[in-house]
N, CA, C and O atoms as a Tinker XYZ file with bonds, in Angstrom:
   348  protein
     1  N      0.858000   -1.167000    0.000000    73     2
     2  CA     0.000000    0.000000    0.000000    64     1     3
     3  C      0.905000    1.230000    0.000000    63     2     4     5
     4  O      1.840000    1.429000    0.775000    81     3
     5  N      0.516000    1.964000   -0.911000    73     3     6
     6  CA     1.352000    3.819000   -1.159000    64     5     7
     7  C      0.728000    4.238000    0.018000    63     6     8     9
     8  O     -0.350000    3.939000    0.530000    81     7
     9  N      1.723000    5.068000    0.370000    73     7    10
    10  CA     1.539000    6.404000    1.247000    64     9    11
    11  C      1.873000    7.559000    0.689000    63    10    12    13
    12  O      3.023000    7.637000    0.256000    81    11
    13  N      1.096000    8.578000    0.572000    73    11    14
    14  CA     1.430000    9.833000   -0.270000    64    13    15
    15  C      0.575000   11.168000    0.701000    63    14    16    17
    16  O     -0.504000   11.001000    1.270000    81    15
    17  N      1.531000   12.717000    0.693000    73    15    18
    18  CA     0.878000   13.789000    1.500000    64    17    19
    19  C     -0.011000   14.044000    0.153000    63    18    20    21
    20  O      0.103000   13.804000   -1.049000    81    19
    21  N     -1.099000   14.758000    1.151000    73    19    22
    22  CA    -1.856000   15.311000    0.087000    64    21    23
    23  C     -1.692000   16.199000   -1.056000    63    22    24    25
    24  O     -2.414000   16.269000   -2.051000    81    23
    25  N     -0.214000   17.146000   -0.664000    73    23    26
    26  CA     0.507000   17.804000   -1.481000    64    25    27
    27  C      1.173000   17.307000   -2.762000    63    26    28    29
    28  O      0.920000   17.944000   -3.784000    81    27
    29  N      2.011000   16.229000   -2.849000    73    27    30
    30  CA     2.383000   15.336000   -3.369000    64    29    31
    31  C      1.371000   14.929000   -4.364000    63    30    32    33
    32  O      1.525000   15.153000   -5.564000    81    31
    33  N      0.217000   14.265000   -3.817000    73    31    34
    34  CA    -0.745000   13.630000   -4.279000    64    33    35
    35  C     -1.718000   14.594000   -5.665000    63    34    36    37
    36  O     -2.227000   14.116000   -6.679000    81    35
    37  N     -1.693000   16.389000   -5.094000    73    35    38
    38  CA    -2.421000   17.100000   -5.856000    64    37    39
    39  C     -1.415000   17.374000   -6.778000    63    38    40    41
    40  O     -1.921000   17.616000   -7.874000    81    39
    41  N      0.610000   17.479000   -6.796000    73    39    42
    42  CA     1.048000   17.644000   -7.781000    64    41    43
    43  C      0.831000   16.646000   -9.342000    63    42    44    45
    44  O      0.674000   16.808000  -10.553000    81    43
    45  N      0.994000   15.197000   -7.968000    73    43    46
    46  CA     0.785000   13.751000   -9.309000    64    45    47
    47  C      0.253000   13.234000   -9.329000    63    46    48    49
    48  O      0.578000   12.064000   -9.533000    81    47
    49  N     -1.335000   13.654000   -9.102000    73    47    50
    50  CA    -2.528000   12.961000   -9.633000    64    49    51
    51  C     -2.163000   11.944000  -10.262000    63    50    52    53
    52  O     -1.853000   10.849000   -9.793000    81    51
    53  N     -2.190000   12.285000  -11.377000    73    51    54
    54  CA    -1.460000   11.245000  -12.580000    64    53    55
    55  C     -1.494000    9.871000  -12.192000    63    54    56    57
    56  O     -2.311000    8.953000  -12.119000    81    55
    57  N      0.038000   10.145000  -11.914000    73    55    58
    58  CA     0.909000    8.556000  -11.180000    64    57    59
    59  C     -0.457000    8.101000  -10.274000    63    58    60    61
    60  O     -1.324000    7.342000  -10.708000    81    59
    61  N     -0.468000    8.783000   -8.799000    73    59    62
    62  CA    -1.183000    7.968000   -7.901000    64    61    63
    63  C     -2.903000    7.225000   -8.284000    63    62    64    65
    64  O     -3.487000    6.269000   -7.775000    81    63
    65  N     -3.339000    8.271000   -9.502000    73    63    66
    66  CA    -4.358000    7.623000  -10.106000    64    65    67
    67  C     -4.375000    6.081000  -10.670000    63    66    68    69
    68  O     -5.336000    5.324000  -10.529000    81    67
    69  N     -3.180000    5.755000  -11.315000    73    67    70
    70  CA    -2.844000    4.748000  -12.025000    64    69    71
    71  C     -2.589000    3.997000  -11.262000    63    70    72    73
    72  O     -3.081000    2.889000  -11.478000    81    71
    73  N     -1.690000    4.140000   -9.944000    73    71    74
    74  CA    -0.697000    3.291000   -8.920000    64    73    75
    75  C     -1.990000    2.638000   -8.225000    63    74    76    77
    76  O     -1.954000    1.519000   -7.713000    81    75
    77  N     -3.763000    3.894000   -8.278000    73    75    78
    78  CA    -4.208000    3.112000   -7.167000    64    77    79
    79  C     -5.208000    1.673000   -7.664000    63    78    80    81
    80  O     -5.801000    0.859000   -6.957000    81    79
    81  N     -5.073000    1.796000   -9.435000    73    79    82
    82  CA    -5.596000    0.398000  -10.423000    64    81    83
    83  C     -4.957000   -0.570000   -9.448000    63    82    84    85
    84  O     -5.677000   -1.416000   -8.919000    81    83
    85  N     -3.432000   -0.507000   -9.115000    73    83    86
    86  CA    -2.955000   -1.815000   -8.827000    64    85    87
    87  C     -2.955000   -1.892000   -7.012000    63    86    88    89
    88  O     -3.051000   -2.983000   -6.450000    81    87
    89  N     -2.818000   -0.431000   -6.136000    73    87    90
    90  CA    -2.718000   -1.026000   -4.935000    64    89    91
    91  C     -3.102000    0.052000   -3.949000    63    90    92    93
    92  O     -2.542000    1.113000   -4.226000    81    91
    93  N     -3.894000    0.115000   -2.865000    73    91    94
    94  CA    -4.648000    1.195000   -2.558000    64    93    95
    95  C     -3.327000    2.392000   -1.494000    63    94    96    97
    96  O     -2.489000    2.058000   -0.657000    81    95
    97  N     -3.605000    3.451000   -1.911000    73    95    98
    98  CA    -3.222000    4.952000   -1.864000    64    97    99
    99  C     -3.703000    5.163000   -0.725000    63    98   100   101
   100  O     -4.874000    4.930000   -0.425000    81    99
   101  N     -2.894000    5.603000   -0.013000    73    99   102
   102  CA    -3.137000    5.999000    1.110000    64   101   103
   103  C     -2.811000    7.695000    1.453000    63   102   104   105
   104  O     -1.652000    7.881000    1.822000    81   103
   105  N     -3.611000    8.837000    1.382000    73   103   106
   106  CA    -3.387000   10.487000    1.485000    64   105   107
   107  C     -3.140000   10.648000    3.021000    63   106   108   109
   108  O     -3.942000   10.243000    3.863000    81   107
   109  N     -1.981000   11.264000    3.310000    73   107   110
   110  CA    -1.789000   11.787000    4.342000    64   109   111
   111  C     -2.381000   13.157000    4.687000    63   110   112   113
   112  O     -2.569000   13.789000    3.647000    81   111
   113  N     -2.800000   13.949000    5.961000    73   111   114
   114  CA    -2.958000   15.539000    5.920000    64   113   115
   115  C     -2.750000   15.281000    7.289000    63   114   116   117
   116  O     -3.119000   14.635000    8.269000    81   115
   117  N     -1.709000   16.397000    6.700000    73   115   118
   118  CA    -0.661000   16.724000    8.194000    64   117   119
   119  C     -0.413000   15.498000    9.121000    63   118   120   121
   120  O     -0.705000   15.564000   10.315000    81   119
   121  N      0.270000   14.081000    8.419000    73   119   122
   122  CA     0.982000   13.412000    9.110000    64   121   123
   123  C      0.119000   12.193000    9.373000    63   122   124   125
   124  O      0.486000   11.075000    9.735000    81   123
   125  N     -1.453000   12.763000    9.046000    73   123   126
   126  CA    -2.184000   11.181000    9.483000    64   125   127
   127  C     -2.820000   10.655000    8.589000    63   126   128   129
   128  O     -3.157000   11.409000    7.676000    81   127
   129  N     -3.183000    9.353000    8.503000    73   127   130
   130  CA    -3.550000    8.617000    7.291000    64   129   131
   131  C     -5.382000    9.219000    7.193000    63   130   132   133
   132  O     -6.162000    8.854000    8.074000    81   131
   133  N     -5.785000    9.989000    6.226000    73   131   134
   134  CA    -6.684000   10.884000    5.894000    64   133   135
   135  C     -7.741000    9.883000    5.195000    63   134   136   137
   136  O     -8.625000    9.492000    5.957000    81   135
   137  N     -7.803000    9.304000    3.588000    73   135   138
   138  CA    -8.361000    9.148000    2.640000    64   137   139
   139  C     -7.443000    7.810000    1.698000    63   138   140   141
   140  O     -6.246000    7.785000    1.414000    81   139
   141  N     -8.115000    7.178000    1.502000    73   139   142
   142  CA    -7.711000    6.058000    0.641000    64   141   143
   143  C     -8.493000    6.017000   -0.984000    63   142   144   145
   144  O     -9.648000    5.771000   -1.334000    81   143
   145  N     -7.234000    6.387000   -1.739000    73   143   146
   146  CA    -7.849000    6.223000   -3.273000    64   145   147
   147  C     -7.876000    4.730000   -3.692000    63   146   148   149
   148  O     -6.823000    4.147000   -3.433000    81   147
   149  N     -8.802000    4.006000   -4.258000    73   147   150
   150  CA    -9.056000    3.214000   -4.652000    64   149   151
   151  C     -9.255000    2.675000   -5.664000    63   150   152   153
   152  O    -10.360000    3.129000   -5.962000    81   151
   153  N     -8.886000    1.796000   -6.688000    73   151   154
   154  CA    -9.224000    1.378000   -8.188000    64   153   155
   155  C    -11.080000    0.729000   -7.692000    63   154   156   157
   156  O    -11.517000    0.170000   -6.686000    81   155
   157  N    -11.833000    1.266000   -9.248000    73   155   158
   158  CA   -13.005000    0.851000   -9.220000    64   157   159
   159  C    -13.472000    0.248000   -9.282000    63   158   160   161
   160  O    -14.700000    0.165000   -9.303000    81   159
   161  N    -12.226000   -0.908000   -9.378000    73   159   162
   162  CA   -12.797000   -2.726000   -9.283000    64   161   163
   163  C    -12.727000   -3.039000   -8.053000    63   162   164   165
   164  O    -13.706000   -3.549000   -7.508000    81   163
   165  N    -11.379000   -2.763000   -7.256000    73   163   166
   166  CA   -11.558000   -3.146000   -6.218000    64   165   167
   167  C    -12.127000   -2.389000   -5.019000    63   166   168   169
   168  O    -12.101000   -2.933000   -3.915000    81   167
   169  N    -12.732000   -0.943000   -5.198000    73   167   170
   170  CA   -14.604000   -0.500000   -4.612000    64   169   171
   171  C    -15.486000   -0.893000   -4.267000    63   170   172   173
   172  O    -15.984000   -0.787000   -3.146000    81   171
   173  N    -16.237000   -1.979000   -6.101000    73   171   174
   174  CA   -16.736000   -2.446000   -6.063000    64   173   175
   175  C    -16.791000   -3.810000   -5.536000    63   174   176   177
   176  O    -17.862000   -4.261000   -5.132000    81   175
   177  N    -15.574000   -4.587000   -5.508000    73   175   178
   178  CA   -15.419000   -5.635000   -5.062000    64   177   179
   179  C    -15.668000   -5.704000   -3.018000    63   178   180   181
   180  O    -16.163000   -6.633000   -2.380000    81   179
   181  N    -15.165000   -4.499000   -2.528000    73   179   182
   182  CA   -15.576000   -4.160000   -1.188000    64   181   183
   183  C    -16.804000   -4.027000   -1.110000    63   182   184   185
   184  O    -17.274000   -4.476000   -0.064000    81   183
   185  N    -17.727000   -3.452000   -2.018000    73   183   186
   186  CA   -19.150000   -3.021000   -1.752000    64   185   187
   187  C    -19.827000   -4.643000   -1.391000    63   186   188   189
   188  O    -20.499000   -5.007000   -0.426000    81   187
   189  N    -19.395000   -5.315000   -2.452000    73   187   190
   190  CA   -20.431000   -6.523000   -2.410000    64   189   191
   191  C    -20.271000   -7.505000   -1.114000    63   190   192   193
   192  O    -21.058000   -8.178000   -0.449000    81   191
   193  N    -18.599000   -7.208000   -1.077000    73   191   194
   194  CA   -18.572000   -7.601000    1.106000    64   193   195
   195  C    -19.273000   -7.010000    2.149000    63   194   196   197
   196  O    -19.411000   -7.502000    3.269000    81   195
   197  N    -19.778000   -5.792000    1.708000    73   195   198
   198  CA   -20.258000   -4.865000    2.963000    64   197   199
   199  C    -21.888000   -6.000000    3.384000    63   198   200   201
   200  O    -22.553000   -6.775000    2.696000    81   199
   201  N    -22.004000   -5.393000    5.317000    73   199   202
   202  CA   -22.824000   -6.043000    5.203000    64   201   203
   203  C    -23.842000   -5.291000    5.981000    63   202   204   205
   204  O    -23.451000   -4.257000    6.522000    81   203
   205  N    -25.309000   -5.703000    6.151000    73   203   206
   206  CA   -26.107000   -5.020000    6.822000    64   205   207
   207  C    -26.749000   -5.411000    7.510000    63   206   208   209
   208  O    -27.734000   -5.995000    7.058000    81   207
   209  N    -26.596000   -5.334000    8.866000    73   207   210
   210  CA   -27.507000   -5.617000    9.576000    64   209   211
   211  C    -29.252000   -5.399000    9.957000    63   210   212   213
   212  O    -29.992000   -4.415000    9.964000    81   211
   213  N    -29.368000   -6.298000   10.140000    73   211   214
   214  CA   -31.416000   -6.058000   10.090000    64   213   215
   215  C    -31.782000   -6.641000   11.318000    63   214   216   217
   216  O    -31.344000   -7.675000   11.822000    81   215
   217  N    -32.699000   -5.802000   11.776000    73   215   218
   218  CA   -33.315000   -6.326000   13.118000    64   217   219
   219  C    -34.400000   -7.228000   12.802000    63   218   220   221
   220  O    -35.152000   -7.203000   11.828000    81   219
   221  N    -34.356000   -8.151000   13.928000    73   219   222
   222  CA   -34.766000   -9.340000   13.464000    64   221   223
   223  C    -36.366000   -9.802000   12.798000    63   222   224   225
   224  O    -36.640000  -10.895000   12.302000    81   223
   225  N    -37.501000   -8.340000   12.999000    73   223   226
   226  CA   -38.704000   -8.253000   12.666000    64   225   227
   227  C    -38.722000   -7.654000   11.141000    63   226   228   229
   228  O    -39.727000   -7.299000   10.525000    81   227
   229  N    -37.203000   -7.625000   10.628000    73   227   230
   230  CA   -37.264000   -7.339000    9.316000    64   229   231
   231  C    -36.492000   -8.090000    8.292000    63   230   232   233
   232  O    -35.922000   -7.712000    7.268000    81   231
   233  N    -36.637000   -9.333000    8.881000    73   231   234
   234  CA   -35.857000  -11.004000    8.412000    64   233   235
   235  C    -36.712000  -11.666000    7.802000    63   234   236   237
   236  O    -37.452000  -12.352000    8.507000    81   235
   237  N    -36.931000  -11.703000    6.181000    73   235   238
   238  CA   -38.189000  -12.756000    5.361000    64   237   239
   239  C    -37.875000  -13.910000    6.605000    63   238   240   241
   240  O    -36.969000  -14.244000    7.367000    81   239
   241  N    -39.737000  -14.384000    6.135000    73   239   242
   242  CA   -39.946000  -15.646000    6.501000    64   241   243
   243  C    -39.064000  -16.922000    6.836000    63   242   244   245
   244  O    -38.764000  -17.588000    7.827000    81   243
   245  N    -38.780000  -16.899000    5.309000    73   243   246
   246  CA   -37.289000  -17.940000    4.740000    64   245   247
   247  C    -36.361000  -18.193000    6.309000    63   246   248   249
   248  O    -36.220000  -19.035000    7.196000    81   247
   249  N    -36.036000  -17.263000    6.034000    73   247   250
   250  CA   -34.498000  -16.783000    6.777000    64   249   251
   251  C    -34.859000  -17.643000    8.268000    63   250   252   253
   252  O    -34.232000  -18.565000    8.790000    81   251
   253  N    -36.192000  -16.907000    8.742000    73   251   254
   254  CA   -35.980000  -16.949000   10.090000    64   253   255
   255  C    -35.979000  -18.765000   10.167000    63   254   256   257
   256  O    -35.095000  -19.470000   10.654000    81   255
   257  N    -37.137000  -19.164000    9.585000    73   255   258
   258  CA   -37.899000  -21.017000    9.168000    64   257   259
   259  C    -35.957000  -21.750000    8.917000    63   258   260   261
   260  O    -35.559000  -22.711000    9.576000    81   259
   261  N    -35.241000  -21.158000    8.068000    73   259   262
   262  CA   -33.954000  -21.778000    8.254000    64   261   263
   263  C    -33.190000  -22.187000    9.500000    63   262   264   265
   264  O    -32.699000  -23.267000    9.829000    81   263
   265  N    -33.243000  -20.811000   10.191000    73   263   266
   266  CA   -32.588000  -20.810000   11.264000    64   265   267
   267  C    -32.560000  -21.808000   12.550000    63   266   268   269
   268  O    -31.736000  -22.121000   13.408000    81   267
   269  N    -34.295000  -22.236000   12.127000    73   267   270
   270  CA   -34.355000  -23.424000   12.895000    64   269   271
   271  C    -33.923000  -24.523000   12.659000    63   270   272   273
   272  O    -34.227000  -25.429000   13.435000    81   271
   273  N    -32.934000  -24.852000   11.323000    73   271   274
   274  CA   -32.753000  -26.323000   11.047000    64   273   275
   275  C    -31.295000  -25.850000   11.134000    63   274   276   277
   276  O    -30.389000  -26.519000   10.637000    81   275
   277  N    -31.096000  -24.766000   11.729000    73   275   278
   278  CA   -29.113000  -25.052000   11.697000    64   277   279
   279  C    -28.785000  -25.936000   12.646000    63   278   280   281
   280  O    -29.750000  -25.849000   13.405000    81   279
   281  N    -27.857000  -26.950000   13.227000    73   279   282
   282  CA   -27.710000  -27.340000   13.950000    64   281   283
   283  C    -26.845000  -27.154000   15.159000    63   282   284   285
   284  O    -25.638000  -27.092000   14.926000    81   283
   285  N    -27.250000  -27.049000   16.465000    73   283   286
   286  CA   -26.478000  -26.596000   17.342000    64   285   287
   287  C    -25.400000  -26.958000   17.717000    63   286   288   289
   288  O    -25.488000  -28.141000   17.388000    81   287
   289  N    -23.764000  -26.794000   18.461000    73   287   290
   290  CA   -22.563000  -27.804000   17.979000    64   289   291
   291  C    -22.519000  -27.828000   20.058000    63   290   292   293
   292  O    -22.645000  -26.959000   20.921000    81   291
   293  N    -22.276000  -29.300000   20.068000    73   291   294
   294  CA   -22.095000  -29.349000   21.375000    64   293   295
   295  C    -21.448000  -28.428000   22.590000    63   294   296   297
   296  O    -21.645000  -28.241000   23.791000    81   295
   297  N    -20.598000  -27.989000   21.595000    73   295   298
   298  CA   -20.137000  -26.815000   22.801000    64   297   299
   299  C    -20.843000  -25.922000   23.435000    63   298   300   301
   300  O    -20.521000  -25.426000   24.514000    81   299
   301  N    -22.341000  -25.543000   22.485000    73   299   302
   302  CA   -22.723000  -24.357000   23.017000    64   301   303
   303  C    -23.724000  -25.026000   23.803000    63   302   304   305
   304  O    -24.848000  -24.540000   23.676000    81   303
   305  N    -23.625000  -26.008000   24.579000    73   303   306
   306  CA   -24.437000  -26.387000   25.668000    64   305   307
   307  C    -24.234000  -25.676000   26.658000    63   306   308   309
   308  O    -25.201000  -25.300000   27.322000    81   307
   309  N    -22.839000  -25.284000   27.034000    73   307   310
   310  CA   -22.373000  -24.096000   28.298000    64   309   311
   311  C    -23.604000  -22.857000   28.623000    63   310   312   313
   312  O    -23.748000  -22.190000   29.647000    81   311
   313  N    -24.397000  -22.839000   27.358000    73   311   314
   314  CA   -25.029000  -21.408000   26.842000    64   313   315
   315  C    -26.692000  -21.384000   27.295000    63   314   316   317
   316  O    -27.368000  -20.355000   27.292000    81   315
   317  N    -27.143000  -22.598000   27.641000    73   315   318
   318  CA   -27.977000  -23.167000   27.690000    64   317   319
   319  C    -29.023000  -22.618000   28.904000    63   318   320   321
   320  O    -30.250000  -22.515000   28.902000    81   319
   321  N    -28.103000  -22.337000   29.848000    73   319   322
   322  CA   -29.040000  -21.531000   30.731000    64   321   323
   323  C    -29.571000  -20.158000   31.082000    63   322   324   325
   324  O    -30.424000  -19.687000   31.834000    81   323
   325  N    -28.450000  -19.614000   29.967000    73   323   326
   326  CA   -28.530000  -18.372000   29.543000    64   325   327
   327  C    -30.102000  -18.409000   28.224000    63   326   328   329
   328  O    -30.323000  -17.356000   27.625000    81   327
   329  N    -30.775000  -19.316000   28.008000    73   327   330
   330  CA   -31.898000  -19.475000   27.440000    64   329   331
   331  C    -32.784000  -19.790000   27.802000    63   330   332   333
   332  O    -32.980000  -20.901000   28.292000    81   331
   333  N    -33.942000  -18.536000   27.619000    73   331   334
   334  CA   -35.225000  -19.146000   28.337000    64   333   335
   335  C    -36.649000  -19.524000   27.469000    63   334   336   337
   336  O    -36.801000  -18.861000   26.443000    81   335
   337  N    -37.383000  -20.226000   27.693000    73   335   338
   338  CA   -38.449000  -20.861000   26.619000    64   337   339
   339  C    -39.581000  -19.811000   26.911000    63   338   340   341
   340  O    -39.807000  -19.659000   28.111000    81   339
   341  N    -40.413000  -18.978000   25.956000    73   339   342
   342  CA   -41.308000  -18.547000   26.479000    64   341   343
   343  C    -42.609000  -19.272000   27.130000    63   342   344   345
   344  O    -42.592000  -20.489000   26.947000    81   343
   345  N    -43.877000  -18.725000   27.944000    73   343   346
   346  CA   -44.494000  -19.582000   28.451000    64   345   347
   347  C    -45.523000  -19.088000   27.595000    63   346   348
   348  O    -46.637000  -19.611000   27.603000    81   347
């Protein structure tokens, strides 16, 4: 990964544009790591990792009906009393 001041960075656009196709750019301002330029493949390739959390009254059907056939792994028997059944 480049490290470049922002000064630097506004003389050679250029270069660091190209440098950041192959490896992500890192802009300094005043000494601390600021802004990361990025090639637009690998953006997009982060976007499709990102993830989102949903509270659980906004989980399709599917999802939740799965959840019941995962299977539990013996260890988490420890956990067990920390669970309560509703009445």
């Amino acid at each position: 990964m480049a490290k470049v001041t922002s000064g630097e960075f506004q003389r050679e656009f250029g270069r660091y544009r190209a440098l950041a196709q192959r490896e992500a750019v890192v802009i300094t301002n005043h000494g601390r790591d600021d802004v990361v330029l990025l090639g637009a493949e690998d953006y997009a390739r982060l976007r499709r990792y990102e993830q989102k959390a949903l509270h659980v009254s906004e989980l399709p059907a599917h999802v939740v009906d799965e959840l019941g056939t995962v299977p539990i792994p013996k260890e988490a028997a420890k956990f067990n009393r920390e669970y309560r059944k509703k009445k």
